[in-house]
N, C-alpha and C positions, 0 to 999 in steps of 0.2 A: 847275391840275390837268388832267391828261388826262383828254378827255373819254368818259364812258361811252359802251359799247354800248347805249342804251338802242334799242327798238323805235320804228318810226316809226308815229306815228298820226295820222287827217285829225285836221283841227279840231273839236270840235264843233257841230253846227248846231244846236243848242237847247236847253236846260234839262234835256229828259229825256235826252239823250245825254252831257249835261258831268256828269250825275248817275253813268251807266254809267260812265264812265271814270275818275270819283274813285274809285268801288266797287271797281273791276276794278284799281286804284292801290292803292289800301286791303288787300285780301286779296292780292297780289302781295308788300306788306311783311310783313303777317301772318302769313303764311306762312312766309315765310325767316325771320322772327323765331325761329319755333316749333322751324324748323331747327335754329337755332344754339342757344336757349335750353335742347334737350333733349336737344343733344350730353352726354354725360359730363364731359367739360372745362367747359364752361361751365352745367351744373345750379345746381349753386351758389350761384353768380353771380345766376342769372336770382329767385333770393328774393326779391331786396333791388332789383334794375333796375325803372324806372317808365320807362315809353313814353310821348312827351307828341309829339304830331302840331304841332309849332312849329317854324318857320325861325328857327333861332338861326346858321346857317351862311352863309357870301357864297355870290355867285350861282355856279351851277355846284356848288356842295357838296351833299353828303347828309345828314351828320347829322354830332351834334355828343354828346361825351360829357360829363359833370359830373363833379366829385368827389362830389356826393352820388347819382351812381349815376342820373341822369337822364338818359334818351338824347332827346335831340330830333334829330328826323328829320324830313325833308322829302318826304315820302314820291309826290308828285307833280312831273310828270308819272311815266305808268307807265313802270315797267323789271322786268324777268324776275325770278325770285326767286334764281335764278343768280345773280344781279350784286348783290342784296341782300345775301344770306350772309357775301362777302364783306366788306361793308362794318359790317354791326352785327359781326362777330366781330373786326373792328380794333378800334370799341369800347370791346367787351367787356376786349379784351387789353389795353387801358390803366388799365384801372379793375384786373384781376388782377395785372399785372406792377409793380402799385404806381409807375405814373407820375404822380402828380399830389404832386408837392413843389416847394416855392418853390423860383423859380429867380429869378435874376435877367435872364435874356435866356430871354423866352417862345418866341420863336418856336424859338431852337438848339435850346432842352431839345425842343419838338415836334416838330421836326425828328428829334433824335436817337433819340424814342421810337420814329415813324413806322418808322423804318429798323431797326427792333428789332423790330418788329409783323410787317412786312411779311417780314420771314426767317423769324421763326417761322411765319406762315401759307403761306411758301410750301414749309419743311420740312415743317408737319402735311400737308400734301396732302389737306384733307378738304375744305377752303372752294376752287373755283375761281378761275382769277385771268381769267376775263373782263370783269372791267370795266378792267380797266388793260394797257395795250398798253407792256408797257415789260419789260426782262429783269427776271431776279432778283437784288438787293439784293448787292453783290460785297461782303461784309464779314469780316473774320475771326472764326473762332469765338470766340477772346478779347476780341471788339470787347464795350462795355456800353455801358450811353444814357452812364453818366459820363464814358467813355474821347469817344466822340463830338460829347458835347455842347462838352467842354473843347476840341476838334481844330473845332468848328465855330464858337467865340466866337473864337477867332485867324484861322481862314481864310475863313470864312463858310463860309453855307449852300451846297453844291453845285448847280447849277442841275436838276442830274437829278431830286433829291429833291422838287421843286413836286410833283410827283404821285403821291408814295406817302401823302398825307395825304387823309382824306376830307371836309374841313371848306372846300373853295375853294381856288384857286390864290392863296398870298400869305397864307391867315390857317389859323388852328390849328383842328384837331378836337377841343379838351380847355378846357374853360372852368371856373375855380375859383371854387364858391359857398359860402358863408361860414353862411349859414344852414341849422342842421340841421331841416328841415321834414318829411323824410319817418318817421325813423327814434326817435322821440318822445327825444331826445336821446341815443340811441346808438349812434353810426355802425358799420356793421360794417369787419371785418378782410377789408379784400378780395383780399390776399393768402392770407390763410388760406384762406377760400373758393375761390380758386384750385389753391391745394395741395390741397385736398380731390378736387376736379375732377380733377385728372393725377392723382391718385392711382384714383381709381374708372376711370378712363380704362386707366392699368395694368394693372388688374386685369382687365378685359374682353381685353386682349393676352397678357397671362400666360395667360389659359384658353383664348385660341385657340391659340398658340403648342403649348400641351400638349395640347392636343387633348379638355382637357377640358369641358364644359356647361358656362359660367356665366348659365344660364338660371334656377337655382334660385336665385344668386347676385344677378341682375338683379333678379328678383323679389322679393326679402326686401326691405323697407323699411331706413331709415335707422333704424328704431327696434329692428327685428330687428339689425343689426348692433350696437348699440347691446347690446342683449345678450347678442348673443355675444362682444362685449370685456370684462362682466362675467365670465361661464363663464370666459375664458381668460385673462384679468389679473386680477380682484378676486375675492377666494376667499370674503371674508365675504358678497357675497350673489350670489356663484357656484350656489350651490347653490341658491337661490331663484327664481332665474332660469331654470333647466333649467323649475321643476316650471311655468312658466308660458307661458301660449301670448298672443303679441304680436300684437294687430288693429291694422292700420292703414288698413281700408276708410273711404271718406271718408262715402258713406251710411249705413252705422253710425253713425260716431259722430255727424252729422250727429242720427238721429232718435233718438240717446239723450241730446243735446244737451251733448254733452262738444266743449266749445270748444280743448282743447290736450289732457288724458289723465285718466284714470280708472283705478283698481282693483277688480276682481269677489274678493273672497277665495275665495267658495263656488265660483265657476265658474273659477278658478284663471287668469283675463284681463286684460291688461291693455291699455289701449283710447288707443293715440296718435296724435290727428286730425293728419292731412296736409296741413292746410289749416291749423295753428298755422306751418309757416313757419320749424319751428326747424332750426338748423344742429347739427352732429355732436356738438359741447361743449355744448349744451342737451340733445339730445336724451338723452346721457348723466345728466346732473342727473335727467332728468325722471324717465328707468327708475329711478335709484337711490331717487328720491324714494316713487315708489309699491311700489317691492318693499322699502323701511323702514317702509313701513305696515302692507303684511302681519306681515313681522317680528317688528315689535313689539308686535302682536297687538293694537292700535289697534279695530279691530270688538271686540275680547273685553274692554276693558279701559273702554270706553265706559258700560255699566253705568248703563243709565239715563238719561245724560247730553243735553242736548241736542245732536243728531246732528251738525248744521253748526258749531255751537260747540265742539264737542270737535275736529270733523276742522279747522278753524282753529286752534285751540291746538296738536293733534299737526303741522299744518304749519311753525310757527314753528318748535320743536324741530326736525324731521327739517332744514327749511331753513336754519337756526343752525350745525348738524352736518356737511352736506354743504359751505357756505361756508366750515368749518376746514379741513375736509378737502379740498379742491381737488377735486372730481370734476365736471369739468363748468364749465359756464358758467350762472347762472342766466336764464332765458328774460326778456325784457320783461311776459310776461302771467302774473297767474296766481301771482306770489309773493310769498309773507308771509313778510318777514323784517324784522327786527329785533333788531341786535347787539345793547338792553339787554336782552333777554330773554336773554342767556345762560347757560347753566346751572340755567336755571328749568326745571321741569318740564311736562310737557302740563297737569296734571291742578293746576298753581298757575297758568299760565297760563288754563285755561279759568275758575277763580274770577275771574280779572283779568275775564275777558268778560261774567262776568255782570254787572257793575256795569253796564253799557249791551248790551242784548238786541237790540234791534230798531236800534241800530246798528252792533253788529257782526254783523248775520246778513247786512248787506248786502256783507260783503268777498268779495271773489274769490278763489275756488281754482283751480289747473288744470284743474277741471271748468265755472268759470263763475260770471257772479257770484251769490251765492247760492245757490249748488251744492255739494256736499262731492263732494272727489274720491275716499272709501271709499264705493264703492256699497253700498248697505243689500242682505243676503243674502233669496235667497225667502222664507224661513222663521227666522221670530225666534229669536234667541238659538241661531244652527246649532252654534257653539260647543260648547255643553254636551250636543247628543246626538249620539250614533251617529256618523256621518258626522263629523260638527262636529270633535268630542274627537279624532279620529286627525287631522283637518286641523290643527286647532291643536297638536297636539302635535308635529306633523312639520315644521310652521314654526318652533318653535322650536328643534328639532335642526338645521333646516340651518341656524337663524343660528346659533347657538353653536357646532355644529360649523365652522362659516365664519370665529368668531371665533379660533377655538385655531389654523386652518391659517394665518390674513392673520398672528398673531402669530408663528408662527415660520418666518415666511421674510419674511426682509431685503429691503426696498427696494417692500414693496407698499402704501406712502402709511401718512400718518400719521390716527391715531383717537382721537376726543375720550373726554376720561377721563369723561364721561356718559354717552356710546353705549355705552363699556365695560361699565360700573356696570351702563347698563339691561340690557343683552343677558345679564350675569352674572346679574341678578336673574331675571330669564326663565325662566333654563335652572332656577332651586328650584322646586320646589313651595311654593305659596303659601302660607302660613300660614293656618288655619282662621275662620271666623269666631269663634265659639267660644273657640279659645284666645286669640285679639287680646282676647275679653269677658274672661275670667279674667287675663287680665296685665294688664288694666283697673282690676279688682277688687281685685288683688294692690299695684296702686299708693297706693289709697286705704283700701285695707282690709288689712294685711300681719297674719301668721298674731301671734295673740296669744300674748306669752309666757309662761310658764311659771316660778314662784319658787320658793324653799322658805320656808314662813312655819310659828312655832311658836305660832301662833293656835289650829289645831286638831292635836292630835297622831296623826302615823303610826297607823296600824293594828300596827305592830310593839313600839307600845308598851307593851301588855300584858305582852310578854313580858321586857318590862326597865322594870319600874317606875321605878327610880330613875338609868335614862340617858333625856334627854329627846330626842327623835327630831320634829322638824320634817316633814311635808306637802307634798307638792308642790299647788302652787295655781296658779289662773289670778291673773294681778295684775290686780288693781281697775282696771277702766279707765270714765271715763265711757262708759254705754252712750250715752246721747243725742246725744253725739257720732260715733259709730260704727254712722251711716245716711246714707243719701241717697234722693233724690227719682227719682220717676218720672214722667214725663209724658207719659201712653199716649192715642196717637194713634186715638180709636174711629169714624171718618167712616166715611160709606157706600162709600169705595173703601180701605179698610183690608182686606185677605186675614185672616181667621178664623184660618186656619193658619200666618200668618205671626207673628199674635198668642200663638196658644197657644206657638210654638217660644221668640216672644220673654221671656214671661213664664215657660215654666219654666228656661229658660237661667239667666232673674235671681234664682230662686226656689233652684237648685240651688247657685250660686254664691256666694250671701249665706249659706245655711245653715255651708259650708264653709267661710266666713269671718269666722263670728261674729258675721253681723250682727243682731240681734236684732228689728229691724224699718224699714221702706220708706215715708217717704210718698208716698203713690197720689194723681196727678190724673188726673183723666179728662177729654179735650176733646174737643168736636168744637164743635157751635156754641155750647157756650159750656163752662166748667171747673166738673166735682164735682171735690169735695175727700172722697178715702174716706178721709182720715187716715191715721195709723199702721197697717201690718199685718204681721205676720211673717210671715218667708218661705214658710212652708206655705202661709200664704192665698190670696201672691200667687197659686202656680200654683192652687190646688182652687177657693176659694172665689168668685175675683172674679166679678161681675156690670156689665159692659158697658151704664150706662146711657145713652149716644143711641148713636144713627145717623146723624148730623147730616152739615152740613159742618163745612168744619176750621178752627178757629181756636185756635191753640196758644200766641200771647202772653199771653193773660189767666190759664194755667195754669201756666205759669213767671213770671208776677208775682204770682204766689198763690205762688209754692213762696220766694220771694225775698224777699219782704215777712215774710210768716209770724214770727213773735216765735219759737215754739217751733222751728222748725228751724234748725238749727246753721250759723254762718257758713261753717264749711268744707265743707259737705256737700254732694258733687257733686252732678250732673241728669241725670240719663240720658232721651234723650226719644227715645221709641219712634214712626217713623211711613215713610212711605209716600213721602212727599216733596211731595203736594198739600198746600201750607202757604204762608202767605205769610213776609216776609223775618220773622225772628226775630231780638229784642236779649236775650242772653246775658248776665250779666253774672259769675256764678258758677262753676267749671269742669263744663264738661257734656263727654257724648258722644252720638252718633245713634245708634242700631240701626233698619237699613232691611233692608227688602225687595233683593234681589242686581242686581234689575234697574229700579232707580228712583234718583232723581239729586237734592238740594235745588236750589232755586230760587235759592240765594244762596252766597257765598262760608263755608264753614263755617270755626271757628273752633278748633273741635273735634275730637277722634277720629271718623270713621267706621266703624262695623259695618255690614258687608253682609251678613245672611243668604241662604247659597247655599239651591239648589233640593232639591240634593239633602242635606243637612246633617238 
């Protein structure tokens, strides 16, 4: 190898000056590193490169590149960061240009890449060539490493060629390591990465060329662009993307402790650390990921639930969704997925979680372990007022208006017929609490029929003694059959008002449906039994006797045991969701408060009484 320009320096004469001149050797590499690392070409690139200060290279050599992206450099004695530049950006260009495939003659194939490197750095004209005293590379433009590698196993190596390599005269700057150590078993595409690079590189030529600023352009993050290939390629959450403004400051997200990205609904932000590392096909994933949070209105639909567990369960799903669909790459950190969950829902997935609590509160989101990546809003439940109500309604419009545009025009990727499903469900208004109770009602209690029996006769029989005229009649039905149980939650965090809505809801419903009366338990720390009451009671008369705490099993083993109560006679249990797990065994359903969540997998319907209802 031809020898470097390097600077002449005396000897050291003692400990504190061999010190100065490692240092002064040290920021001299450092430096031109930072040069080539934060070219536009080689950004990329520099992700995923690990700097290791080790002589892996013969005497006279600089540094030495890995296939896993490891540069060992010899970074003493000192030399100019001029002569540095060039030499990490040869490198670089072997790990981009995708040279590291089995060959069977190492040195030709290095050979041939050398002379493939050394043209293109000296067409970029950005890296100087003063470390090498030699012309430029006489090759044709149709020349490739394959056309010369094969031209150099029949004739040999050229002798000109010893020093376009920066590994020694006589050995290679490219060494093949078999173990993946840096990359937690996933090596990147360092060609892609490369094409990234020229491509951003482009883009900074094209603006000069026209004359026009790509300073705002410079400035946008990868994660901003990132959303603007949603706006202008993906139309279903095109429109989601506008209304949202993308941080990518590293001390933000730093002291909000979001380890890769986060979503604000209320403050309409979305928060992607620069310090997660990820490349252009992540960073895609990730935007899709948190503006399908908004979307699907994940903050609004939580309803009590536990926070972290529910954004783990909506992660599975969104992550399930975006893996059919191709968008992106999934990142290393940060992602819950699992192909058996498919087609499961958030909201049967998060019953999956509560079987184990406190070990799945320990999973990791792209906020961190332990962290949900829907940041909780200033003020509970923003949703449902003022402000809230127009935010959530206009997230819904732009996904479903996103949906009807992505579906008619061809060729804008393909969507899972759940995402469909849920976005189509979105766009209704939801059904009542209320009427979910009366369709309730309607199942177990259907409107009673009506006969004609000549048991007692017509009223019109008077007027025709001797034609006999039949009565329309209710038909005899067991009544003792035609009740169900209630199991009303009276603890000291029971809401007063949530009680009186629930008891006259039951009171009004049973009247309309014939039922002639309800067995009443009452729990809290421990179950009355008010017996049978008819529906009038329920809502006028009842008397709430504790306060207690809740204990609600001993009140449905009263209602289940019980001789007088009917085998088939549902259980309606009224409460709050402070309860421990409950064993069911007869058909029941909950009626809760709008913003509280059971502590267990339910088995049953859900009613959520809303606020304003």
């Amino acid at each position: 190898m031809a020898k470097h320009k390097g600077h002449s320096t005396n000897a050291p004469t003692g400990k504190q000056s061999s010190r100065e001149e490692k240092d002064r050797a040290s920021e001299s590499f450092y430096k031109a590193y930072r040069i080539v690392a934060d070219n536009p070409i080689f950004k990329p690139l520099d992700q995923y490169v690990y700097v290791k200060e080790e002589r892996r290279c013969a005497k006279g050599g600089l540094a030495v590149m890995s296939s896993q992206g490891m540069l060992y450099a010899n970074i003493y004695p000192y030399m100019p960061p001029t002569d540095w530049t060039y030499a990490i950006a040869h490198c670089f260009l072997h790990l981009g240009l995708g040279h590291f495939q089995e060959k069977s003659h190492i040195a030709e194939w290095n050979a041939a890449c050398d002379l493939i490197v050394a043209r293109f750095l000296n067409d970029l004209k950005i890296f100087g060539k003063a470390l090498f005293d030699m012309p430029a590379p006489a090759i044709g433009a149709g020349q490739t490493e394959q056309s010369l590698y094969e031209r150099f196993c029949g004739e040999g190596i050229p002798n000109y060629l010893i020093g376009y390599g920066i590994g020694g005269t006589g050995h290679t700057d490219m060494v093949w390591e078999s173990e993946r150590r840096f990359f937690e078993g996933k090596e990147p595409d360092w060609t892609h990465l490369f094409g990234e690079g020229l491509r951003e590189a482009l883009y900074d030529v094209v603006d000069y060329v026209a004359g026009a600023s790509s300073t705002h352009r410079r400035n946008s993050g990868p994660a901003e662009r990132a959303k603007t290939w949603f706006v202008n390629h993906y139309p279903l959450l095109g429109a989601l993307a506008i209304a949202f403004e993308v941080i990518e400051d590293p001390q933000v997200c730093q002291q909000m402790d979001i380890s890769v990205a986060a979503v604000d609904a209320e403050a309409q932000e979305i928060y992607i650390s620069p310090g997660a590392g990820l490349r252009e096909p992540e960073y895609l994933f990730v935007m899709a990921h948190e503006l399908l949070h908004v979307g699907l209105r994940h903050h609004a639909r939580r309803e009590g639930r536990d926070p972290l567990l529910w954004n783990i369960a909506c992660d599975y799903v969104i992550n399930g969704w975006l893996v059919e669909m191709g968008i992106g790459v999934m990142p290393r950190l940060g992602v819950l997925y699992d192909p058996l969950l498919k087609n499961e829902s958030a909201e049967s997935i998060y019953d999956r979680l509560l079987e184990d609590i406190h070990g799945n509160q320990r999973m990791a989101t792209f906020r961190g372990k332990g962290r949900g990546d829907i940041l909780e809003p200033t003020h509970a439940d923003w949703w449902a007022y003022g402000e809230g109500l127009s935010l959530d309604a206009f997230y819904r419009r732009c996904l479903g208006e996103g949906l009807i545009m992505q579906q008619s025009m061809r060729g804008r990727g393909f969507l899972p017929a759940g995402l469909i499903e849920e976005i189509r469900a979105l766009s209704q208004p939801p059904i009542p609490w209320d009427v979910e109770l009366a369709q309730w009602f309607d199942h177990y209690f259907p409107a009673v029929e009506k006969v004609r029996s000549y048991a007692r006769a017509s009223r019109r029989q008077s007027s025709t003694p001797d034609i006999p005229r039949p009565r329309w009649v209710t038909r005899p039905d067991r009544e003792d059959a035609r009740t169900f149980g209630v199991v009303l939650d009276t603890s000291g965090s029971m809401e007063s008002r949530v009680l009186a809505k629930a008891l006259g809801a039951i009171a009004s419903y049973s009247i309309a449906r014939d039922v002639p009366a309800a067995r009443v338990v009452f729990c809290d720390a421990a179950a009355y039994d008010a017996g049978y009451m008819p529906p009038e009671a329920i809502a006028d008369r009842v008397r709430v006797k504790g306060r207690g705490g809740t204990i609600l099993q001993p009140g449905i083993d009263l209602l289940e045991q019980a001789k007088d109560f009917p085998i088939s006679g549902p259980i309606l249990i009224i409460t709050d969701g402070y309860c421990d797990v409950l064993r069911i065994k007869r058909d029941h359903a909950f009626l809760m408060p709008a913003t509280s969540s059971l502590p267990f997998r339910a088995r049953g319907p859900i009613f959520k009484i809303s606020k304003d209802a």
